[in-house]
N, C-alpha and C positions, 0 to 999 in steps of 0.2 A: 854683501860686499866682501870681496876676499882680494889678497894681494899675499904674491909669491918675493918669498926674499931667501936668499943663501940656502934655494932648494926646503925651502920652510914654504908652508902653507900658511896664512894668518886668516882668519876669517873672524869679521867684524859685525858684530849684532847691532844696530842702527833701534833705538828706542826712542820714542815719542813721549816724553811723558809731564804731565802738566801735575808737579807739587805745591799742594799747597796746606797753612795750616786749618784743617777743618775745624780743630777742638774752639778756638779763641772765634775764628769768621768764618762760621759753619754757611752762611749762603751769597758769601763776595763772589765766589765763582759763578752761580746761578744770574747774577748780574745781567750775564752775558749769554746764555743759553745757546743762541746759533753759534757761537765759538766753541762751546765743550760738543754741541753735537756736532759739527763738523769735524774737530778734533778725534773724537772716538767712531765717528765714518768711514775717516779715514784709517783708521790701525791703532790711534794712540789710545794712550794709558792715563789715569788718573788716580792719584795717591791720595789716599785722603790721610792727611796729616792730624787723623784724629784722638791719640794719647796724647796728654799735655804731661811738658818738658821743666812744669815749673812745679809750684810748690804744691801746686792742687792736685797732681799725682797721687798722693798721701790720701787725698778724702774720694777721690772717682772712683764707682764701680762699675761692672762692665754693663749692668741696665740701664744707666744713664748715655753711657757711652753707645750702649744699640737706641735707644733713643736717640738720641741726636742723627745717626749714621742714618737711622730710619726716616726722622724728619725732613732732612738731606733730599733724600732718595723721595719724598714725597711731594718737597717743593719741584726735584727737576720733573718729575710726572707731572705736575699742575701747569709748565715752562714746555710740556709737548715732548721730551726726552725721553726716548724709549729707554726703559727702566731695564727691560732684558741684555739690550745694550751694554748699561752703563754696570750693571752688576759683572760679565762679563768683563768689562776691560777697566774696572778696578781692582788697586793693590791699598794695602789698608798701612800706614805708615805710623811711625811719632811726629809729633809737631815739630818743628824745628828747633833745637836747640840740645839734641841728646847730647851731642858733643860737651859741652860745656858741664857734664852732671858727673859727680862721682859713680865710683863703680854700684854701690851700692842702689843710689839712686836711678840708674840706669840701669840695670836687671829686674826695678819692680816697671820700670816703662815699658820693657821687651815681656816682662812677663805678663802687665798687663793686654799688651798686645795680642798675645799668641789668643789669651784666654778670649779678647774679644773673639779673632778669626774662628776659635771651635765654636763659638755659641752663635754667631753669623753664619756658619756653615748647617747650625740645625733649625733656623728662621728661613736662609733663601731659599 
């Protein structure tokens, strides 16, 4: 979608995307299975909200954390969800609540995060 104003171009990127927290309710989404796959059918996206934002930051490492991501990804295949799919049109998130965290605390969340994505990147 684009729209022209005072000789400007604006053009507006239209995102689909279904967040939620994985870490705390790693399979409330799988509930619903025809909903995520029609959802990423169609173009959208799914965040998985899987660093936690609370005090458990401090003890999770990232094999617990591909664990779970894994387990995830193993219930939507057993729910009929093509896995090639869904690894495609995931973004891998913090749980909700970074907002709220000192700075300190919140660079080991980002930092946990990054470390999951490289070591996700030499699994898929």
């Amino acid at each position: 979608m684009s729209l022209k104003m005072k000789g400007r171009l604006w053009v507006f990127i239209v995102l689909d995307i279904i967040n939620y927290d994985t870490f705390n309710y790693p399979h409330s989404l799988l509930l619903h299975p025809q909903v995520v796959l029609s959802h990423i059918n169609r173009g959208g996206y799914i965040a998985w909200g899987i660093v936690p934002t609370s005090g458990e930051i401090k003890d999770v490492n990232i094999e617990g954390l591909m664990g779970r991501m894994k387990d995830v990804f193993q219930k939507a295949g057993s729910k009929k969800i093509d896995i090639n799919l869904l690894k495609e049109k995931s973004l891998l998130t913090p749980s909700c609540g970074t907002g709220t965290l000192g700075e300190k605390e919140a660079l080991r969340v980002y930092d946990k995060l990054k470390e999951l994505k490289r070591s996700l990147k030499e699994v898929v």
